[in-house]
C-alpha positions as CSV (number, residue, x, y, z in Angstrom):
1,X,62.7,-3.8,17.9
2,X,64.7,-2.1,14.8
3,X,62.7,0.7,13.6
4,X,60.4,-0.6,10.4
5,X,59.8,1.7,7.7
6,X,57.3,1.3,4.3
7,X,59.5,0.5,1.1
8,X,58.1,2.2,-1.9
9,X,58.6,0.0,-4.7
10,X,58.2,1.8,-8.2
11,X,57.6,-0.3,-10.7
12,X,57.0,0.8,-14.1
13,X,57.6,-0.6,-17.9
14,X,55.1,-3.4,-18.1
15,X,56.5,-5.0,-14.3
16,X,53.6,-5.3,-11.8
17,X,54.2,-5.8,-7.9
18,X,53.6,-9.0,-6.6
19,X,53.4,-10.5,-2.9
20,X,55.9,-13.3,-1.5
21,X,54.0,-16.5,-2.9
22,X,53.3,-15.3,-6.3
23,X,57.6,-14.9,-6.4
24,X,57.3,-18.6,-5.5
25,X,54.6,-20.1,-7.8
26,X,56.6,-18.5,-11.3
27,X,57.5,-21.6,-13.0
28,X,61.3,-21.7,-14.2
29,X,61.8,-22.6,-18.0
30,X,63.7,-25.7,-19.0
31,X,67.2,-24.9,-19.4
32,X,70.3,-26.0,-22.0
33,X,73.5,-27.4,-21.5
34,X,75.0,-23.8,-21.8
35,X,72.0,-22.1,-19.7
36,X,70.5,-22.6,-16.3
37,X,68.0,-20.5,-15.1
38,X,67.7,-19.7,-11.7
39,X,64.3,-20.0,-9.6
40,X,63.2,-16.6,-8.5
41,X,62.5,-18.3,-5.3
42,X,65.9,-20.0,-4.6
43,X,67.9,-16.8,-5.2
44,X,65.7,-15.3,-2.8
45,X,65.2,-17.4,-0.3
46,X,69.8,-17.9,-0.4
47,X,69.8,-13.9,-0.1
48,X,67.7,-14.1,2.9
49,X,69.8,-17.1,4.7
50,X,73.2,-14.8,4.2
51,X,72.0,-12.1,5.3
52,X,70.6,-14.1,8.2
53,X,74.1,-15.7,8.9
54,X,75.8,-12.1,8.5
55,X,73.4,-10.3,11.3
56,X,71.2,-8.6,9.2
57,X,67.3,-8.6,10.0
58,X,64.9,-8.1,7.2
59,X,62.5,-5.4,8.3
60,X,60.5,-5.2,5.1
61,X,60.5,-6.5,2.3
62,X,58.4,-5.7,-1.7
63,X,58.6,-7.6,-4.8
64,X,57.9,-7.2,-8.7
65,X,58.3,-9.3,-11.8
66,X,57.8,-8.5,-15.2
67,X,57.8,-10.2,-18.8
68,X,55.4,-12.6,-17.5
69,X,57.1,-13.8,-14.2
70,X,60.6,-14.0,-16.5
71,X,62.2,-11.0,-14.9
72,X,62.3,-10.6,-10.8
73,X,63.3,-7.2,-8.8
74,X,62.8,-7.8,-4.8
75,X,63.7,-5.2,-2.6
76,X,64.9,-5.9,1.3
77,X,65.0,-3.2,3.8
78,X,67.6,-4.6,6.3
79,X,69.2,-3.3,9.9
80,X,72.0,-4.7,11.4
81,X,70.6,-7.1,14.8
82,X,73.2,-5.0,16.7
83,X,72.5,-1.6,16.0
84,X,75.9,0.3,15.8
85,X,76.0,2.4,12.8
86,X,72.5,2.9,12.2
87,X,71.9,5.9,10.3
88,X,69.2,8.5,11.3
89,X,67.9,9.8,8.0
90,X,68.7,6.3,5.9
91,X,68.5,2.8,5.2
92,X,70.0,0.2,3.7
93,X,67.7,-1.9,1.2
94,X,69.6,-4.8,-0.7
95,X,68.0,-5.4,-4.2
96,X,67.4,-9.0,-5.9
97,X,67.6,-9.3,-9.4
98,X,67.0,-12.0,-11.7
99,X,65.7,-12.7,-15.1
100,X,64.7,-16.3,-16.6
101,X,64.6,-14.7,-20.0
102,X,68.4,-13.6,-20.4
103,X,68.0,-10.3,-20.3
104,X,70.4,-9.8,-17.3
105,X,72.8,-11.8,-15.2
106,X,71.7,-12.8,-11.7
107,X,73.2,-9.7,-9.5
108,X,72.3,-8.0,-6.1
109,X,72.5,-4.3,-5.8
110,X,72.8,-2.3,-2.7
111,X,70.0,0.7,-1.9
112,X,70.0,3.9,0.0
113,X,66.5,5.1,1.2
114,X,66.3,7.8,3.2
115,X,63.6,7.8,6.1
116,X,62.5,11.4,5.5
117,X,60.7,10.4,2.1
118,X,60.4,7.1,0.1
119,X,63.4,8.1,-2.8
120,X,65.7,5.0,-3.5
121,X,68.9,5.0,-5.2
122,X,71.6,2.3,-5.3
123,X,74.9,2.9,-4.1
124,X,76.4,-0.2,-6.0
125,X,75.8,-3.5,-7.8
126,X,77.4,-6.7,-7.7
127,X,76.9,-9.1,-10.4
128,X,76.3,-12.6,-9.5
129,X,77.5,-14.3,-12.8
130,X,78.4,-13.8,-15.7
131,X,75.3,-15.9,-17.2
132,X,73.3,-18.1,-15.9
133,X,76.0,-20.9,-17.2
134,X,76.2,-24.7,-16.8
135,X,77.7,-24.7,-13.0
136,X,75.7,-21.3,-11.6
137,X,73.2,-23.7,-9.4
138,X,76.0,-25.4,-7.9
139,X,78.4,-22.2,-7.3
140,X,75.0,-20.1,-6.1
141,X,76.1,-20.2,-2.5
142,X,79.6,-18.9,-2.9
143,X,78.5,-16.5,-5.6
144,X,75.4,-15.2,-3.0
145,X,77.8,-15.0,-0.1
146,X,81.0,-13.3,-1.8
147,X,78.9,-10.4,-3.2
148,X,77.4,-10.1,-0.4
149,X,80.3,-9.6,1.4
150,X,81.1,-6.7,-1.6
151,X,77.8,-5.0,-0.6
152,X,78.6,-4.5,3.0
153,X,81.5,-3.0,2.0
154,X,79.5,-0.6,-0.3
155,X,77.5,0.4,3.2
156,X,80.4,1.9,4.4
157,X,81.2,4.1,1.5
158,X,77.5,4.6,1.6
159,X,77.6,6.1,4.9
160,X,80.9,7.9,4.4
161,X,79.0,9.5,0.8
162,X,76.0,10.4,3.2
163,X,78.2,12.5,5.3
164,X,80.3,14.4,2.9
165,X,77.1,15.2,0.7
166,X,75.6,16.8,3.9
167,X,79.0,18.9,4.4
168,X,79.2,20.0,0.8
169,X,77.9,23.6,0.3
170,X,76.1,23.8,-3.0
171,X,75.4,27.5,-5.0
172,X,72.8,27.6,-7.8
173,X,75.7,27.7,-10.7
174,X,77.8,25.0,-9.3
175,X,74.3,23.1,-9.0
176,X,73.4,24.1,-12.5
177,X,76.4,22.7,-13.7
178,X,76.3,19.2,-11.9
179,X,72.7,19.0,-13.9
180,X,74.2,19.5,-17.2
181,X,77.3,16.6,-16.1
182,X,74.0,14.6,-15.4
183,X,72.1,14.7,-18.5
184,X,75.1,14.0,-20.2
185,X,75.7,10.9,-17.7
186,X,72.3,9.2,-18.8
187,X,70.8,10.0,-15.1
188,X,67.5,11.7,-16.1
189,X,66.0,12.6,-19.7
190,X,66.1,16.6,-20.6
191,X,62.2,16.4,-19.9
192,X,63.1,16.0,-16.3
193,X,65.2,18.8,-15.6
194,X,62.9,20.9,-14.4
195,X,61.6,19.0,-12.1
196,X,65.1,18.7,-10.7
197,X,65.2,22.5,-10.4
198,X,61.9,22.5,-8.5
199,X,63.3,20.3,-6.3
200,X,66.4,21.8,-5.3
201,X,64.3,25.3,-5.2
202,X,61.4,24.1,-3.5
203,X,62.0,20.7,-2.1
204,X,58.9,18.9,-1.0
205,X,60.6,18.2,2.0
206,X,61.8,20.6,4.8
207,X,64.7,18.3,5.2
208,X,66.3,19.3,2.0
209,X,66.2,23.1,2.2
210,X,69.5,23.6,3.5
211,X,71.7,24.6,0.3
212,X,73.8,21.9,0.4
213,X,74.8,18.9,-2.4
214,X,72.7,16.1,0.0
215,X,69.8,18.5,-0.7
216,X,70.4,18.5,-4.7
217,X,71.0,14.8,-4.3
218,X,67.8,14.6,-2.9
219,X,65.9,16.6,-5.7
220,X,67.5,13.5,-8.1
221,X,66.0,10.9,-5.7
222,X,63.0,12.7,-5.8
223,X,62.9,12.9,-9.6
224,X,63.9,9.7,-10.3
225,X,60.6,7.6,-8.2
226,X,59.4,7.1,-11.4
227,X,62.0,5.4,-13.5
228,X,62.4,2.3,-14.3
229,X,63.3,-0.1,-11.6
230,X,65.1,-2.6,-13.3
231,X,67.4,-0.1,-14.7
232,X,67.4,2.2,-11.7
233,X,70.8,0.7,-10.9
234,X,72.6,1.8,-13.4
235,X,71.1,5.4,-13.4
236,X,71.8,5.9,-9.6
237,X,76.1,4.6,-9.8
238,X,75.9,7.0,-13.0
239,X,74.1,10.0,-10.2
240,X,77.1,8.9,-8.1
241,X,79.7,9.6,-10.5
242,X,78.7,13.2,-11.1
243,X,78.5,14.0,-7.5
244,X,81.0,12.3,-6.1
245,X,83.9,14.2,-6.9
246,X,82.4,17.5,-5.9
247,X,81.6,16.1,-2.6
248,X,86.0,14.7,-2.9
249,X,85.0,11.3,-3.3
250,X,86.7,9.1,-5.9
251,X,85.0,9.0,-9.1
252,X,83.7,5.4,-9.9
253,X,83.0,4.1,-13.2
254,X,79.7,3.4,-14.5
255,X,79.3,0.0,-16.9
């Protein structure tokens, strides 16, 4: 049996958590000739049957909506059925996002979790459409099954970021200065940088004492539990962009 771990689901900014059926029951406003909304449920339920097709088991699985049932964030914890790059200290979650209320395209986003605490960032996301336009119902399966082709490929520079993080030796100054690249990046507000600095000088977990830049990636993930989950995207590829290049990763662009 793959090895099932508790998803902590943050959800702040007037979005509650929600179980399975409550995803089901929001009603879908009428649409327009220029915009179709998608169900929550049918999204959901077409992520699942990919992944399903592609090998992947669902191990666990939370929910949230917000605005009423008009915005939807679903997170899946997922394992690979044959288990040959399994990870020891991560998993893979794929994120669900839709809104009814357009406020943001129809997109999946790929997570990193590590096992040793309940921190999740994404490592990309893949927008599903531009906007919920006239044909997006029709083209849903084609959409659902190309990006999630485009995530899998994220897992692998996921794993490859994993392992150069762990092999990057960090100093305070050189740590000092990735926090200011952060602020600047939009990752966390000036109010949060010391808590950052605790965290990379006293991390609440053992794991992440070693003085290296997976340890002060860490103290971000730690941090960062209580932003906002809908935007968390966003704010991890931006957490990305300042640490990849010290770890000699490409930089990647942040929308």
């Amino acid at each position: 049996m793959p090895e099932k771990r508790k998803l902590n689901l943050v959800v702040h900014c007037g979005g509650y958590r929600v179980d399975r059926g409550e995803v089901e029951r929001v009603a879908t406003p009428e649409g327009t000739r220029s915009w179709v909304p998608i169900p929550h449920r049918e999204l959901l339920e077409l992520v699942e049957r990919t992944l399903r097709f592609q090998q992947y088991e669902v191990v666990d699985q939370q929910h949230a909506l917000a605005r009423d049932g008009a915005r939807y964030f679903g997170l899946m914890h997922v394992q690979p059925k044959k288990k040959k790059d399994r990870s020891e200290d991560s998993g893979t979650v794929v994120g669900v996002r839709n809104s009814n209320d357009k406020s943001f395209p129809a997109g999946l986003c790929l997570g990193d979790a590590p096992f040793v605490c309940d921190n999740l960032v994404f490592s990309g996301d893949v927008t599903l459409t531009r906007k919920h336009t006239t044909n997006v119902r029709r083209d849903l399966p084609n959409l659902v099954d190309r990006a999630m082709g485009q995530l899998m490929d994220l897992r692998f520079d996921q794993t490859r970021r994993i392992t150069r993080y762990r092999d990057a030796p960090l100093g305070d100054a050189e740590a000092h200065d990735l926090l200011i690249q952060a602020l600047d990046a939009r990752v966390i507000p000036n109010a949060k940088v010391p808590k950052v600095l605790e965290q990379w000088r006293r991390p609440a977990h053992e794991e992440f004492e070693e003085r290296v830049l997976w340890s002060f990636y860490n103290a971000f993930t730690e941090v960062m539990k209580g932003t906002n989950l809908f935007t968390k995207p966003r704010t991890s590829q931006a957490l990305h962009g300042v640490l990849d290049p010290f770890a000699g990763l490409p930089r990647r662009e942040v929308a």
